[in-house]
C-alpha positions as a Markdown table, in Angstrom:
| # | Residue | x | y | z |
|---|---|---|---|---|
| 1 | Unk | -24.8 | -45.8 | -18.7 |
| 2 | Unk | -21.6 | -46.6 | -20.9 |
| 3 | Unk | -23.3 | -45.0 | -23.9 |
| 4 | Unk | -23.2 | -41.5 | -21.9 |
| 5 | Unk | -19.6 | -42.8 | -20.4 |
| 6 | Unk | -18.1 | -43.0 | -24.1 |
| 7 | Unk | -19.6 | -39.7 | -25.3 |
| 8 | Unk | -17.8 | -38.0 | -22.4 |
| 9 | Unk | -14.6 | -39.7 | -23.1 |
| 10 | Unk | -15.5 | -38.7 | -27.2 |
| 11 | Unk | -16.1 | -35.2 | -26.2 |
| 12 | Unk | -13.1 | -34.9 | -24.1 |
| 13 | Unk | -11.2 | -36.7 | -26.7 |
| 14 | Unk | -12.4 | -34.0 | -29.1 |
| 15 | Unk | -11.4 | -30.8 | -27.2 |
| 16 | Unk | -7.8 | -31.8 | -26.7 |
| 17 | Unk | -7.6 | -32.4 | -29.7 |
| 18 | Unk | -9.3 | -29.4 | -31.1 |
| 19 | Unk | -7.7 | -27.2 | -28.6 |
| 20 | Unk | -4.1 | -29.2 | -28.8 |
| 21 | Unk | -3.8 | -28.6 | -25.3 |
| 22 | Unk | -2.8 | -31.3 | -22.6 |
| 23 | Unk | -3.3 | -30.9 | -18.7 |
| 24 | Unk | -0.9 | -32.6 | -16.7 |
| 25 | Unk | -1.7 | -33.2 | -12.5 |
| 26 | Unk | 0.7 | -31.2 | -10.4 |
| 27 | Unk | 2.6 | -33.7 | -8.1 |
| 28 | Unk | 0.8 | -36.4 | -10.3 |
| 29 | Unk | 4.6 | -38.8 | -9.8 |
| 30 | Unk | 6.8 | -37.5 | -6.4 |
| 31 | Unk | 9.6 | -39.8 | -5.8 |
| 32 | Unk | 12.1 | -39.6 | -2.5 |
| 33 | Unk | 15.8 | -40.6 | -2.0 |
| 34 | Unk | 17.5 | -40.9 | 1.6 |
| 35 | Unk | 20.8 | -40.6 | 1.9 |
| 36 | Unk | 23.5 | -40.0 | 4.7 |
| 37 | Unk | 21.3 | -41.1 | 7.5 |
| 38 | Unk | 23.4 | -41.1 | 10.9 |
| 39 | Unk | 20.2 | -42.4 | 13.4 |
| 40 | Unk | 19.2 | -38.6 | 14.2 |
| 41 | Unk | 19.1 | -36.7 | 10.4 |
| 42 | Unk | 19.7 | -37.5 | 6.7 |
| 43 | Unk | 19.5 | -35.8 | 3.1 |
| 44 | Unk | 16.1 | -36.5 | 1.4 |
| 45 | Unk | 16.0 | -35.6 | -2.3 |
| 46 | Unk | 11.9 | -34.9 | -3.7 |
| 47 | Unk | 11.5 | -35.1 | -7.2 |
| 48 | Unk | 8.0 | -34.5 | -9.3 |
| 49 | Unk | 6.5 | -34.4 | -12.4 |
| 50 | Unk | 6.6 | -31.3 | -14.2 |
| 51 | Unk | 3.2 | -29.0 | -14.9 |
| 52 | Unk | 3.3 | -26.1 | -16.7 |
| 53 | Unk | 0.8 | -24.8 | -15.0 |
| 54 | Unk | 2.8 | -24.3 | -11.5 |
| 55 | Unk | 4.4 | -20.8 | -10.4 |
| 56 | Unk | 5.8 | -22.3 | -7.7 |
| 57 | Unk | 6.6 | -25.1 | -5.1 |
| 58 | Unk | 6.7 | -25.1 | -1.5 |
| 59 | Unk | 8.4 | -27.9 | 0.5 |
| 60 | Unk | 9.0 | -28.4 | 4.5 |
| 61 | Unk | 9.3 | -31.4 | 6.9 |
| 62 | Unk | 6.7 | -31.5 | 9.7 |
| 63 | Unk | 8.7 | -34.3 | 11.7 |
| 64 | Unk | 12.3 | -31.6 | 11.7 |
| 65 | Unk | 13.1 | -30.0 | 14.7 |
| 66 | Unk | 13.4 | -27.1 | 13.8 |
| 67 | Unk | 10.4 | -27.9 | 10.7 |
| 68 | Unk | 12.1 | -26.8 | 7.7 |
| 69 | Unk | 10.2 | -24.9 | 4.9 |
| 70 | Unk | 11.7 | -23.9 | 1.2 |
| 71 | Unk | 10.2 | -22.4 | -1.7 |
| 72 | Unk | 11.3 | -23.4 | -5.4 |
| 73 | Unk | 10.2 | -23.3 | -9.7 |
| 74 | Unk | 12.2 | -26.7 | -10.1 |
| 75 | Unk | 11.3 | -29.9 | -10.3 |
| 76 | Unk | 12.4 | -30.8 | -7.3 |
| 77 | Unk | 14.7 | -30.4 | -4.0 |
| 78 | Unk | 16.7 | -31.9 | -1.7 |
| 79 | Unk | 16.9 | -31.1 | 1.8 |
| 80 | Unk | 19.4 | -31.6 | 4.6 |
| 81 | Unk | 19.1 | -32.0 | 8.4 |
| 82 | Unk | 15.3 | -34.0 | 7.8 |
| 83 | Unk | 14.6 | -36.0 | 11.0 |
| 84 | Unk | 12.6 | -38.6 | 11.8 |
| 85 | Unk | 9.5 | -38.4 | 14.4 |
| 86 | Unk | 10.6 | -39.2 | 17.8 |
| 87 | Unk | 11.4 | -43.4 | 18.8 |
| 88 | Unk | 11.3 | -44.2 | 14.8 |
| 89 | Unk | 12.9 | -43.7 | 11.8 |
| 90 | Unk | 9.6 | -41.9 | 9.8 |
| 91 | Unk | 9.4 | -38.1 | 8.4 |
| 92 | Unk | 6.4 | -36.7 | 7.1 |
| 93 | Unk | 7.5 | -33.9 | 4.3 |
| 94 | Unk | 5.0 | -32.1 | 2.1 |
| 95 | Unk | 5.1 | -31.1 | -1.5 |
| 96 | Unk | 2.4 | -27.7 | -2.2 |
| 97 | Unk | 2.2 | -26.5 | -5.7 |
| 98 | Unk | 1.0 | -23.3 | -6.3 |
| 99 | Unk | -0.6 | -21.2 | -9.4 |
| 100 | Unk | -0.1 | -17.6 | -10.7 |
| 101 | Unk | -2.4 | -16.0 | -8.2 |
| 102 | Unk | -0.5 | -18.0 | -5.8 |
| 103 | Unk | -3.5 | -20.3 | -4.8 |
| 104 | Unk | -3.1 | -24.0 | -3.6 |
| 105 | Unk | -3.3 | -26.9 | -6.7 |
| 106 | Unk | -1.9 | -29.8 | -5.1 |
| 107 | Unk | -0.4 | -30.8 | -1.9 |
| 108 | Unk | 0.9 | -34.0 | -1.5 |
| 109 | Unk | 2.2 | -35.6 | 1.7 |
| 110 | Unk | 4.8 | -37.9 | 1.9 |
| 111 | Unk | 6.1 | -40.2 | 4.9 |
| 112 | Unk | 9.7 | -41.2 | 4.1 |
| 113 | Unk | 11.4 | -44.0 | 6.2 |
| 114 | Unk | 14.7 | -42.2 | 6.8 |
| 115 | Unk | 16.6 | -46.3 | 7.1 |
């Protein structure tokens, strides 16, 4: 079992380096800063990893009232007016990456403790 374990790593090895090519994970490192919190909203800034292989990015808040849904080709966002679920201090965001063709590659939730 490890012998065919190393000769997959060794092939894989191999083609990146034939190829020179590197594939990084969409959303592979999303990190979140609250700030201005008053007890009802706040100002949440989502950063991630870049990956070439991304068109585009779609972000929104599921907890906001009204939800709140943006679109960008950065790196990352921030976004005003997030609040929390009701009785607590929790928002769930999301973080969709999108190809070309404009099909899914990663999503990635995130709950974010607004305090």
């Amino acid at each position: 079992m490890k012998i065919f374990a190393l000769l997959a790593l060794l092939v894989l090895t191999v083609g990146i380096i034939s190829t020179n090519q590197a594939f990084a994970e969409p959303l592979d490192s999303v990190s979140t800063s609250v700030s201005n919190y008053d007890g009802y909203s706040a100002t949440v800034e989502i950063t991630w990893n870049n990956d070439d292989s991304v068109k585009n990015y779609k972000v929104g808040c599921v907890s906001c009232t009204p939800n709140i849904v943006e679109f960008t080709t950065g790196n990352g966002m921030t976004i005003d007016n997030v609040t929390p679920f009701p009785n607590g201090s929790s928002a769930l965001l999301y973080v969709i990456s999108y190809d070309s063709e404009n099909n899914i590659i990663t999503a990635k939730q995130l709950i974010v403790n607004l305090n």
